[in-house]
DONUBA-989347 format. One record per atom (N, C-alpha, C): x, y, z; residue in three letters; atom name; chain; residue number from 1. Coordinates in Angstrom, 3 decimals. Atoms other than C-alpha are relative to their C-alpha. Layout:
// residues N
(pt (X; Y; Z); "ALA"; "CA"; "A"; NUM)
...
//
This chain:
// residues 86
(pt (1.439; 0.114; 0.043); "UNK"; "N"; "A"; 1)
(pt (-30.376; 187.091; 260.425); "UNK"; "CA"; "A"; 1)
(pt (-0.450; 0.062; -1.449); "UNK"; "C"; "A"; 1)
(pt (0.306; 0.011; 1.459); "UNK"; "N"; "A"; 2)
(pt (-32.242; 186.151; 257.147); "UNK"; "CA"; "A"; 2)
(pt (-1.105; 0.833; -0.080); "UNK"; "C"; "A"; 2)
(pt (0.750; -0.767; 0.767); "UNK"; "N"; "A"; 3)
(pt (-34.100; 189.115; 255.358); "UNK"; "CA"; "A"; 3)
(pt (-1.154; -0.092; -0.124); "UNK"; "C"; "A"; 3)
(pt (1.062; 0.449; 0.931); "UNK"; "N"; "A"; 4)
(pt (-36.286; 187.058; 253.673); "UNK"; "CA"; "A"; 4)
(pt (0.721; -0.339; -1.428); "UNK"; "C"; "A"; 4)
(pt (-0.079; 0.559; 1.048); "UNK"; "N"; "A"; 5)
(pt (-36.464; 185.994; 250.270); "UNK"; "CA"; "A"; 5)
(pt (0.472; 1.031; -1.074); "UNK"; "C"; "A"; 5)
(pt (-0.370; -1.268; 0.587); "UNK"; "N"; "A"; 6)
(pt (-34.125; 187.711; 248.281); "UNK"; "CA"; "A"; 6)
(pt (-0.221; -0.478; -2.215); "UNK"; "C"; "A"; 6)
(pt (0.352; 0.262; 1.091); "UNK"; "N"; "A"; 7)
(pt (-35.246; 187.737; 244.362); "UNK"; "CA"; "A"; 7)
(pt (0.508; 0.865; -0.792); "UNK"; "C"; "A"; 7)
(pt (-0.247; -0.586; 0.794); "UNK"; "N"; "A"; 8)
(pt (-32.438; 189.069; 242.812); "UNK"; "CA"; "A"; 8)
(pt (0.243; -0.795; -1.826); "UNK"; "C"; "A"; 8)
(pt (0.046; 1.136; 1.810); "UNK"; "N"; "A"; 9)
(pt (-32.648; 185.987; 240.082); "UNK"; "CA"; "A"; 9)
(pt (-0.976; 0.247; -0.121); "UNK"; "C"; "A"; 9)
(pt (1.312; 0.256; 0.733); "UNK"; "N"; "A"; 10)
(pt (-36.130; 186.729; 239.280); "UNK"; "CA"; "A"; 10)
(pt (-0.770; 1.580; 0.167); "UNK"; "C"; "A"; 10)
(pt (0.451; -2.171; 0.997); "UNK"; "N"; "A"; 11)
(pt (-38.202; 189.921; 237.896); "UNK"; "CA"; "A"; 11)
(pt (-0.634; 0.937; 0.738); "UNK"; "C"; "A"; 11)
(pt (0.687; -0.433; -1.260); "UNK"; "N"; "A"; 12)
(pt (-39.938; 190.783; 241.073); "UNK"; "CA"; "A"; 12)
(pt (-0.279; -0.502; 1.291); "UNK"; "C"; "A"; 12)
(pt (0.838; 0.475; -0.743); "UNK"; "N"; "A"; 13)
(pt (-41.149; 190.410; 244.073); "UNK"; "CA"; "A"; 13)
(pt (-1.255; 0.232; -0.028); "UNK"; "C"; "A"; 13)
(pt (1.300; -0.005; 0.025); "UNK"; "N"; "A"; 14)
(pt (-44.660; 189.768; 245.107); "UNK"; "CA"; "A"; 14)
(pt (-0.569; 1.268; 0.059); "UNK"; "C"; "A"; 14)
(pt (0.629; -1.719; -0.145); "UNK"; "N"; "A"; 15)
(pt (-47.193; 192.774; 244.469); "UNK"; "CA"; "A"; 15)
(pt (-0.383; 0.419; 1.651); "UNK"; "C"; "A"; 15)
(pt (0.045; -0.127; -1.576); "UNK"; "N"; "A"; 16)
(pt (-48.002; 192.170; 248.341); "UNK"; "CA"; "A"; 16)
(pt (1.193; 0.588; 0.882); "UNK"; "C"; "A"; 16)
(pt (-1.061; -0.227; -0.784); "UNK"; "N"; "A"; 17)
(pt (-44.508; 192.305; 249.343); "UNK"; "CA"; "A"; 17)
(pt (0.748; 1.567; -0.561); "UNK"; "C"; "A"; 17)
(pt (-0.579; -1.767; 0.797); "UNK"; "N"; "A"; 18)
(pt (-43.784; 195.628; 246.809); "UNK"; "CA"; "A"; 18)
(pt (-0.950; 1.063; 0.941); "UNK"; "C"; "A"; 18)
(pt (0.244; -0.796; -1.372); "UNK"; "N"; "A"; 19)
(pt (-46.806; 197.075; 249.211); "UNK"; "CA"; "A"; 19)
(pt (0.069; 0.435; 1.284); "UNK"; "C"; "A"; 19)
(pt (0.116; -0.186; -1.481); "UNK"; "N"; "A"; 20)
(pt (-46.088; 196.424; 252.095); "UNK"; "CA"; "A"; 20)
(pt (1.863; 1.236; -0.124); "UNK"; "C"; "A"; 20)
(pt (-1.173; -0.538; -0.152); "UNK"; "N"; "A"; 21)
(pt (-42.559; 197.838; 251.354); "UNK"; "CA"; "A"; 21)
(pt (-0.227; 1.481; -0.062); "UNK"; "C"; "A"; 21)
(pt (0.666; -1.181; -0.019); "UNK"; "N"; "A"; 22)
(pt (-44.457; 201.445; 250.422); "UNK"; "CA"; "A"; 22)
(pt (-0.279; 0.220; 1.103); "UNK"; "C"; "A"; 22)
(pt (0.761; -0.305; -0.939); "UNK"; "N"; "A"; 23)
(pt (-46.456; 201.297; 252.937); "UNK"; "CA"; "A"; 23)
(pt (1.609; 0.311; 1.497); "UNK"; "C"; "A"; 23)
(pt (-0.878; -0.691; -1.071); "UNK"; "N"; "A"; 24)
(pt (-43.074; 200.940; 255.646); "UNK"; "CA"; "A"; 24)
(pt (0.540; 1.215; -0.301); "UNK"; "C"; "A"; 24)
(pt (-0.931; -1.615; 0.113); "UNK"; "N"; "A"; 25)
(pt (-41.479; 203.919; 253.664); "UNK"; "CA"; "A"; 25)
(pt (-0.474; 0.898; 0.603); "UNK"; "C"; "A"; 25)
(pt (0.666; -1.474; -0.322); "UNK"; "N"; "A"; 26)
(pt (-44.299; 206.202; 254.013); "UNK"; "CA"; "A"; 26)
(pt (-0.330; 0.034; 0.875); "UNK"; "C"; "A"; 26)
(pt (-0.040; -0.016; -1.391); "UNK"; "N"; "A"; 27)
(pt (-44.507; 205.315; 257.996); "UNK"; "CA"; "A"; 27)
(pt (1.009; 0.722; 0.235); "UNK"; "C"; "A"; 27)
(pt (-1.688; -0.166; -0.521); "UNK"; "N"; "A"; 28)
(pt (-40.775; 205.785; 258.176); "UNK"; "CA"; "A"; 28)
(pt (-0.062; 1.950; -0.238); "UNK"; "C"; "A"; 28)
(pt (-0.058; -1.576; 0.291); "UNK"; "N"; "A"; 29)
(pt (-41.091; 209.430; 256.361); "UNK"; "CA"; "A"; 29)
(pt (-0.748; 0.958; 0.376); "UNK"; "C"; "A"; 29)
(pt (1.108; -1.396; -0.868); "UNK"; "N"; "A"; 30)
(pt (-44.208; 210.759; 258.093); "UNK"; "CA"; "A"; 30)
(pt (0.260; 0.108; 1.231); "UNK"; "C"; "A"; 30)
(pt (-0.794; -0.133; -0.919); "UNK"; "N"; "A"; 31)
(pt (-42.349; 209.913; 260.987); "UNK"; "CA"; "A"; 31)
(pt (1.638; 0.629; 0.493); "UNK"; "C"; "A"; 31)
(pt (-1.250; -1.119; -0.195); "UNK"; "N"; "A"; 32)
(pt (-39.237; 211.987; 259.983); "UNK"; "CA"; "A"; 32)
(pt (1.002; -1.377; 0.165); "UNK"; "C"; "A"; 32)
(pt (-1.016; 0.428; -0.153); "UNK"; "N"; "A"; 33)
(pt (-37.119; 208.677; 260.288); "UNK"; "CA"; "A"; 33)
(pt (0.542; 0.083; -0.969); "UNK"; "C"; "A"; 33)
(pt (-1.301; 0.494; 0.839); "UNK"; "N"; "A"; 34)
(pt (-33.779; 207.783; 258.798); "UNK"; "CA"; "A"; 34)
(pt (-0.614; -1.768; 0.065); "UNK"; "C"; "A"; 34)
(pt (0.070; 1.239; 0.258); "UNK"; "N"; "A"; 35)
(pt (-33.399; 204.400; 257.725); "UNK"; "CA"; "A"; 35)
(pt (0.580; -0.819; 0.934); "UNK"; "C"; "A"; 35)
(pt (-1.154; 0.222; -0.988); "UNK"; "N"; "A"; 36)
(pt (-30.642; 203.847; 260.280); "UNK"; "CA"; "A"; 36)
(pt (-1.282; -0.358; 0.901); "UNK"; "C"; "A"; 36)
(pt (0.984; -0.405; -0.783); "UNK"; "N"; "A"; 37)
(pt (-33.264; 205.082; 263.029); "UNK"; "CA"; "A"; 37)
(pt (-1.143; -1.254; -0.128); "UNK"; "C"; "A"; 37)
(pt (1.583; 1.061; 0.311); "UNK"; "N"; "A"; 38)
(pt (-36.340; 202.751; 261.744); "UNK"; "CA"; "A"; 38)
(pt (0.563; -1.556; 0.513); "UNK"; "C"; "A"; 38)
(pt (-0.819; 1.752; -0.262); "UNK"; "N"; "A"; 39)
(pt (-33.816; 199.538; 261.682); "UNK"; "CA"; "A"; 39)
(pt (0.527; 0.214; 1.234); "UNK"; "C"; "A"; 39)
(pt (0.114; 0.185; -1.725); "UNK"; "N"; "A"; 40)
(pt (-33.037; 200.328; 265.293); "UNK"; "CA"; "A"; 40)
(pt (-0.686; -0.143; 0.384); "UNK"; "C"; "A"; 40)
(pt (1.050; -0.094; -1.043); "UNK"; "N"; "A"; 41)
(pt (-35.952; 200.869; 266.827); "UNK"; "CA"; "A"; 41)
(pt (-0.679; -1.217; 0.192); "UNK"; "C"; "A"; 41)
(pt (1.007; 1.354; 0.275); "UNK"; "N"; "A"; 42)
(pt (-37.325; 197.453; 264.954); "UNK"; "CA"; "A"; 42)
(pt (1.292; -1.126; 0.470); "UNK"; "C"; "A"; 42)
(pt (-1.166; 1.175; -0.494); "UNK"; "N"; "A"; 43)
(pt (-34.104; 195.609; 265.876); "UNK"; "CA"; "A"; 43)
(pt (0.614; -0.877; -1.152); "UNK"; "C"; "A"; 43)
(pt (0.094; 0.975; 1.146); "UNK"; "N"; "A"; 44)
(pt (-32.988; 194.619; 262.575); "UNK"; "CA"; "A"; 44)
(pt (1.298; 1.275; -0.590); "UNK"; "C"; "A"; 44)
(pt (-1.261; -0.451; 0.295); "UNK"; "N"; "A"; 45)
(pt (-30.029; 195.473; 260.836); "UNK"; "CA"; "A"; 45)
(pt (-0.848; 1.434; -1.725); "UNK"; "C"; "A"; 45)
(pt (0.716; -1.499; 0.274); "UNK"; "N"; "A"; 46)
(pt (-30.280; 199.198; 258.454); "UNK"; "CA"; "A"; 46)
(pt (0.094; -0.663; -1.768); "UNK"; "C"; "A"; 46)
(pt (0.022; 0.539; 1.026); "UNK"; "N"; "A"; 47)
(pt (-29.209; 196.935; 255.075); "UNK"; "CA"; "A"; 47)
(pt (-1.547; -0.580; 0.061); "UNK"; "C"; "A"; 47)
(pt (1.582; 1.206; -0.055); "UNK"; "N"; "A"; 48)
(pt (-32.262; 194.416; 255.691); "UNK"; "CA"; "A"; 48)
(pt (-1.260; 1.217; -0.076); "UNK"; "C"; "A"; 48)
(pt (0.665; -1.068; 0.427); "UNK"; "N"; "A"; 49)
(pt (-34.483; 197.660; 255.683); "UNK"; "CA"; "A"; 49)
(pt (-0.408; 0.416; -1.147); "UNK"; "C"; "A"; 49)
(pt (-0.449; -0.777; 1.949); "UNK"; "N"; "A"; 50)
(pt (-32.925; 199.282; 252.270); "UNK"; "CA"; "A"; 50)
(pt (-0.563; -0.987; -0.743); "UNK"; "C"; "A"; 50)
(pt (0.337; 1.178; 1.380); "UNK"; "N"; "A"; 51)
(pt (-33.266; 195.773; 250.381); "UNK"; "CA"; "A"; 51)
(pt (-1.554; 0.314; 0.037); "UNK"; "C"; "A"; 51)
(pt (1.504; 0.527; -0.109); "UNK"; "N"; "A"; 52)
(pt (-37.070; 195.557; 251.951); "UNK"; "CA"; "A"; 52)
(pt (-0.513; 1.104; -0.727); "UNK"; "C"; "A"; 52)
(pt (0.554; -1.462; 0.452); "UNK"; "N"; "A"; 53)
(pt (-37.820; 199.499; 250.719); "UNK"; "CA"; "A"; 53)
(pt (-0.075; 0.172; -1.239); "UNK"; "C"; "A"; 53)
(pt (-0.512; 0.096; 1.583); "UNK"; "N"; "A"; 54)
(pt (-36.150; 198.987; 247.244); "UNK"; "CA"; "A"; 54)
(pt (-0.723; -1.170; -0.471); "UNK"; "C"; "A"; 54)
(pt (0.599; 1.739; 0.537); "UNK"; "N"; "A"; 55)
(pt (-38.305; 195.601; 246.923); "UNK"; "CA"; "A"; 55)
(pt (0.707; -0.596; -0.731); "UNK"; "C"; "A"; 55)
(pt (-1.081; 1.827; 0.281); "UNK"; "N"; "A"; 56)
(pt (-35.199; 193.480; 246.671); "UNK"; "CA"; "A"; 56)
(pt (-0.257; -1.021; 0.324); "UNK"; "C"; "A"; 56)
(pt (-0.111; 1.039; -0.836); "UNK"; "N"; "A"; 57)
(pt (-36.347; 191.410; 249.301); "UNK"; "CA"; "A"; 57)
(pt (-1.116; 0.062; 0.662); "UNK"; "C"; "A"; 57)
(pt (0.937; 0.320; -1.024); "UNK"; "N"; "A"; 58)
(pt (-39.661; 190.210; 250.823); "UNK"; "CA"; "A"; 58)
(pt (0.831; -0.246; 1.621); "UNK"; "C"; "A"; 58)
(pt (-0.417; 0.523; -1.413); "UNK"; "N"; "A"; 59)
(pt (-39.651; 190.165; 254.573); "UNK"; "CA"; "A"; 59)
(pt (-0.431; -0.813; 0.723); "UNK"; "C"; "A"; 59)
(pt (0.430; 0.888; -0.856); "UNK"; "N"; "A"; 60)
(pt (-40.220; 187.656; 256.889); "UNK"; "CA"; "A"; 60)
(pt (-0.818; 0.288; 1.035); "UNK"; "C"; "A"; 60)
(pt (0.820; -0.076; -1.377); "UNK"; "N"; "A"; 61)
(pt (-43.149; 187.399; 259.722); "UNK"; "CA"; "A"; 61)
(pt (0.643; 0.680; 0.915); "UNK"; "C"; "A"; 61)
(pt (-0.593; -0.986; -1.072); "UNK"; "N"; "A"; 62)
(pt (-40.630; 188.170; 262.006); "UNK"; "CA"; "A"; 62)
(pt (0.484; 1.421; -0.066); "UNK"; "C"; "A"; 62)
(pt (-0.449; -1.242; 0.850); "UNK"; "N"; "A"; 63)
(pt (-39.190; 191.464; 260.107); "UNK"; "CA"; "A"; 63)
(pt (-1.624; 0.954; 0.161); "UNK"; "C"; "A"; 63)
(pt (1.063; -0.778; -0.210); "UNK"; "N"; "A"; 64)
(pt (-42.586; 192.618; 259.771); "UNK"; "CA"; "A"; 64)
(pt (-0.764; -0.162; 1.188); "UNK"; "C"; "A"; 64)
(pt (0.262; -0.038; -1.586); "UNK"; "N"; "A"; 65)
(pt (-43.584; 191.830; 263.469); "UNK"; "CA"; "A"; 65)
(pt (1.156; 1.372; 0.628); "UNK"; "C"; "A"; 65)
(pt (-0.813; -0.802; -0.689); "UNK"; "N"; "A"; 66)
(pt (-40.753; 193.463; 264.753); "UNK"; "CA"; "A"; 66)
(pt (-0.241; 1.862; -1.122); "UNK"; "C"; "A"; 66)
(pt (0.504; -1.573; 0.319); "UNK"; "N"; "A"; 67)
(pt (-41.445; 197.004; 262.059); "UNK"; "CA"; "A"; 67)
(pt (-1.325; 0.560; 0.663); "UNK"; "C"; "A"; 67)
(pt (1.195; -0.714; -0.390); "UNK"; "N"; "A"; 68)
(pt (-45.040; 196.779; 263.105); "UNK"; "CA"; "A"; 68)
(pt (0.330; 0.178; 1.674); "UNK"; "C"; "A"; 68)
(pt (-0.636; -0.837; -0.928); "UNK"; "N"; "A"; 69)
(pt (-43.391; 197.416; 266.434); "UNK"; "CA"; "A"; 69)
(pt (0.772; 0.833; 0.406); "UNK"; "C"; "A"; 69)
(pt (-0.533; -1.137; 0.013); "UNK"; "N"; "A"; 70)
(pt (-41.693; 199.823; 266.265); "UNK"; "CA"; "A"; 70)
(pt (-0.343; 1.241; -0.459); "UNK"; "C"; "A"; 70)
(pt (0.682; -0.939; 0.178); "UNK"; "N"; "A"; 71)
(pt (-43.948; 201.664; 264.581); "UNK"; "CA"; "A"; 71)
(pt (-1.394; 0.186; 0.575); "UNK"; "C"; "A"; 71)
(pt (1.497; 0.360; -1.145); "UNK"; "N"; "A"; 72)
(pt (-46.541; 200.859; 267.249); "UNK"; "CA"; "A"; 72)
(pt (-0.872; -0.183; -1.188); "UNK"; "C"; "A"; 72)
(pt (1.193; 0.757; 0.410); "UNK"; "N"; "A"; 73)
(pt (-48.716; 199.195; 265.092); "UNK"; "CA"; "A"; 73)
(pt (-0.054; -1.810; 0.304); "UNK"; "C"; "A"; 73)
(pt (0.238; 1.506; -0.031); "UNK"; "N"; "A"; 74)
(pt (-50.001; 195.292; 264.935); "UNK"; "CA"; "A"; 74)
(pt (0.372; -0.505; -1.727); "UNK"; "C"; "A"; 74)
(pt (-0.589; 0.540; 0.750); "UNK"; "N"; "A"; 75)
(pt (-48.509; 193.398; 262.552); "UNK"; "CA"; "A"; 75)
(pt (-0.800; 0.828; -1.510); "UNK"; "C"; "A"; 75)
(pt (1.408; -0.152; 1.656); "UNK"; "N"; "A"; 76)
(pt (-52.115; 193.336; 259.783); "UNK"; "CA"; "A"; 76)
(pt (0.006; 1.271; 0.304); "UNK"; "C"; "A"; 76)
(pt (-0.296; -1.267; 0.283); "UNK"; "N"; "A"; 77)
(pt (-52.022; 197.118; 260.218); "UNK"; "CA"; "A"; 77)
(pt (0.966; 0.445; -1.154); "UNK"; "C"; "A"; 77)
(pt (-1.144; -0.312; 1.095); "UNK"; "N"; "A"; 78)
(pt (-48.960; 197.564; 257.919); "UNK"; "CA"; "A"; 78)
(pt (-0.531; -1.223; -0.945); "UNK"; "C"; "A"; 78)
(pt (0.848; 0.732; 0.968); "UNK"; "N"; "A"; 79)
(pt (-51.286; 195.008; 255.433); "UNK"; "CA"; "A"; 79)
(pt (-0.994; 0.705; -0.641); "UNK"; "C"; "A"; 79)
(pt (1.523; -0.660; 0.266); "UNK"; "N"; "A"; 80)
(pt (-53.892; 197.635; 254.881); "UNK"; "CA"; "A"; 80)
(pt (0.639; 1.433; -0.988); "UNK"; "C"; "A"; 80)
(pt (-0.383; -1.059; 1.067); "UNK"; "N"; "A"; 81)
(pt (-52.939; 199.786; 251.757); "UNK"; "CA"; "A"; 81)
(pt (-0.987; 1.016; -0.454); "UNK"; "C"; "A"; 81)
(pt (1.232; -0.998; 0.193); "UNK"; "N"; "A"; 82)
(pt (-56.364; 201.876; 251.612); "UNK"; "CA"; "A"; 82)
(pt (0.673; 0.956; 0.307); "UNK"; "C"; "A"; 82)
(pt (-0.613; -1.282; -0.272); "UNK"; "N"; "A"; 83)
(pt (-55.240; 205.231; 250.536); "UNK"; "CA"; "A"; 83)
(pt (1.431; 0.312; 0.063); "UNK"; "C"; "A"; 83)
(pt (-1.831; -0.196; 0.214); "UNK"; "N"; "A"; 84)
(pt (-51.695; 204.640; 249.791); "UNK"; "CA"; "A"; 84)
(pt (0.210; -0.153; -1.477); "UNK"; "C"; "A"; 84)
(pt (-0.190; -0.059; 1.466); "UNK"; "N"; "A"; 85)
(pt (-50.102; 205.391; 246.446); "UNK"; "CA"; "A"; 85)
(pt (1.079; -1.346; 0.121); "UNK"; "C"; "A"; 85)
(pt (-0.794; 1.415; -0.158); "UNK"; "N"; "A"; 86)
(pt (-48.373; 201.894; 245.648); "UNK"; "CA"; "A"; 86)
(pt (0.795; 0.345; -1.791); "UNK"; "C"; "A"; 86)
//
C-alpha cells in the first residue's frame, strides 16, 4: 500500500501535511496509544504511521480517511489545527 508522497529528495513536506501529522500525534498520545496500536485500529501498516509523524511522508485521502476512523473522527476534523502547537 502506497503511503503517499514520500519527499525524501526534497526539503519538506507541505506545511499542511507537517500539521496534519501533529495533529495525528497529539490524538494518538491523549489517547495513550502506541504507534503499533493507532496503525491497527486505522488498518495501515505501523511504518506508514512513523514516516507520516516524522513528516517524511504526506498521506493519502485514504490514510487519512481510514486515521480519522479510527480515531472516530470525520476525515476535515483532523484538518482543524485551532489550538494545536504545530
Amino acid at each position: 500500500m502506497s503511503i503517499g508522497y514520500n519527499y525524501d529528495n526534497m526539503s519538506k513536506i507541505s506545511t499542511l501535511a507537517q500539521k496534519f501529522a501533529t495533529r495525528i500525534r497529539f490524538e494518538r498520545v491523549k489517547r495513550n496509544y502506541s504507534q503499533e496500536k493507532l496503525a491497527e485500529l486505522a488498518g495501515i501498516g505501523r511504518a506508514t504511521l512513523t514516516q507520516i509523524e516524522a513528516k517524511k511522508s504526506a498521506p493519502t485521502l485514504d490514510i487519512v480517511e481510514k486515521l480519522a476512523n479510527a480515531l472516530e473522527y470525520e476525515p476535515y476534523e483532523l484538518l482543524i489545527f485551532k489550538n494545536l502547537e504545530i
